[in-house]
C-alpha angles and dihedrals in degrees: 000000000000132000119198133343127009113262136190101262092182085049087049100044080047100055085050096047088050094035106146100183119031120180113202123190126203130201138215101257090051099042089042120075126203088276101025104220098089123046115274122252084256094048095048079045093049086044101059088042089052088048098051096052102053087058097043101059115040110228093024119129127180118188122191127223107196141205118205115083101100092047088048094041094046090053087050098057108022101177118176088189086066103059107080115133093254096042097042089084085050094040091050084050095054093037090055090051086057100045091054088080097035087050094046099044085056083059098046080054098047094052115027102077078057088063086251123128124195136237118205116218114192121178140111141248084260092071098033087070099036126073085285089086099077092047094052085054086066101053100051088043080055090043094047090052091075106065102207092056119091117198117234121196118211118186091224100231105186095063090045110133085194120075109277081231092064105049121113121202097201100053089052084060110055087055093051087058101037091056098042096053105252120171100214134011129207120200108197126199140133082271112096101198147278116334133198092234143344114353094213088059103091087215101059109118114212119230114263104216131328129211126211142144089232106256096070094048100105097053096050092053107036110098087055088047090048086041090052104042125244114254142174105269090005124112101283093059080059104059098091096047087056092048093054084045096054094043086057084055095255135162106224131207128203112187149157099248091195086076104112083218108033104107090037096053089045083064101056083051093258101126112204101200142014115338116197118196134191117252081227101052110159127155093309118226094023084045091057099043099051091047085072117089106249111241103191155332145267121199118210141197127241098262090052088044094061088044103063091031108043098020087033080231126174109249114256124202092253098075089046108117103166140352124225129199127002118287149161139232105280092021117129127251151178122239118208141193109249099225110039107021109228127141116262101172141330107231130165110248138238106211122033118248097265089060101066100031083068091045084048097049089040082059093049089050097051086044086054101045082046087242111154113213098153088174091052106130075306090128096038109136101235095177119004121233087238082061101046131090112189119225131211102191119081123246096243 
């Protein structure tokens, strides 16, 4: 069963075959097991799929964003003379700072007899929308370059300004992956999906896939909502999470994680679940790069020419001639090659455009004064290859 407008299915299966960049997010009741101390059977499952994926397509990354610090840490520290009505906010906080080790050592558990070690990334929406996020862009890029490591998001709650109570982990991470570029999000849980009625009735067949451009989600899918009932952690806490995902141009996915086959089929472009696609779906990546208004330009050498277009290379400062335009830092540009012209790619940069027109007038100095310094800023990743989107057609 379909909800909204006709999509490409084979475009779709394609884009999840090819992902570069899936976000998963777990929930409590998937990271946590019966006594909470040890992974649960669906975490040590998800695990071994994870893992699987990251060796079976070269270049793929899946980061996890998890659920679960406030539960562990609750169980940790159980405290009745913390519940009061005006400690229980103060007593979640301090639980949750408990259960982040407890919840991280269950993943370490959970990969380490797979060869697979874990990197703990705390931080809040706050900074997901400030200048941290570049930053943060950095980092993962750093973590994604060692192949055994899996990323693992924490909202850090502690530190939340919100009301613990209020926060919504789904929806934390739509906007991680939205803003770092992934291609396709799974949200886990023990839910499996939308249904066209109620979920306790055996025949109730789920929905299949929906497609919206966001702002008409809720609309479209409001009488199944309203026939299945709206719970805490069920599909209808999900929903803004999936509007902000299908504004970022992302295909969501809404599944039961305790499927022993759910993230490997995903792969093979068989979605078990709810797909939600967005009404604007358009080559993806590529979709969302070339969205941006391009700021400037950077023009490249041959050698750096063959290798973006022929070794699909980041472009390292080395093969940087001349800059065109003024840009930041995470503005996107065109690359061009530097004799003819023509448009090799449109990336989003790593250094604004002041930066390396001083690199590239320190270089002209030292080649002038005859001094040899071969490593100076010469391997500096000016776009990264995750960033880039080749292009076949000249620039004029």
């Amino acid at each position: 069963m379909h909800l909204g407008q006709a999509y490409d299915s084979e475009e779709i299966a394609r884009v999840f075959r090819e992902s570069k960049s899936i976000f998963v997010k777990i929930s409590s009741s998937l990271a946590l097991g019966e006594s909470g101390w040890e992974p649960s059977k669906a975490l040590a499952q998800l695990a071994r799929q994870i893992a699987a994926l990251k060796g079976l397509t070269a270049g793929r990354h899946v980061s996890i964003v998890s659920s679960g610090a406030v539960a562990l840490g609750t169980r940790a520290v159980d405290s009745p003379e913390c519940r009061s009505e005006d400690q229980v906010v103060r007593y979640k906080k301090a639980a949750s700072a408990v259960g982040q080790l407890l919840l991280m050592d269950a993943y370490r558990k959970a990969f380490e007899p797979l060869g697979c070690r874990i990197a703990q990334l705390l931080l809040t929406r706050i900074q997901i929308s400030r200048h941290e996020l570049f930053q943060l862009t950095d980092t993962l890029q750093g973590i994604r370059s060692l192949p055994d490591i899996v990323p693992v998001f924490n909202e850090n709650d502690p530190i939340l300004f919100e009301d613990i109570h209020e926060k919504e982990n789904d929806r934390f991470a739509a906007l991680l992956a939205g803003h770092l570029d992934a291609d396709v999000l799974v949200l886990l849980s023990n839910v499996k999906g939308l249904y066209a009625g109620s979920p306790s009735d055996l025949e109730t067949p789920l929905i299949d896939s929906v497609c919206s451009a966001g702002d008409n989600l809720e609309g479209l899918v409001r009488e199944y909502l309203a026939a299945g009932g709206v719970g805490k952690g069920g599909i209808g806490a999900k929903i803004s999470a999936i509007k902000i995902a299908l504004s970022r141009n992302l295909l969501t996915v809404v599944a039961d994680g305790r499927d022993p086959a759910v993230l490997a089929d995903l792969a093979e472009g068989r979605v078990r679940g709810t797909l939600f696609v967005p009404a604007s779906f358009s080559g993806h990546r590529r979709h969302r790069l070339e969205g941006k208004r391009i700021k400037g330009a950077i023009r490249v050498d041959a050698g750096a020419t063959v290798a973006l277009t022929m070794r699909h290379a980041s472009l390292l400062f080395r093969g940087v001639v001349a800059i065109e335009g003024q840009f930041v830092r995470g503005d996107v540009v065109e690359v061009l090659d530097h004799e003819t012209g023509n448009l090799i790619a449109v990336g989003r940069t790593h250094y604004d455009s002041a930066h390396l027109y001083k690199m590239l007038r320190q270089r002209l100095i030292d080649l002038r004064s005859d001094v040899h310094n071969p490593h100076l800023h010469q391997g500096i990743e000016v776009i990264n290859r995750d960033y880039m989107i080749l292009k076949t057609r000249g620039a004029g």
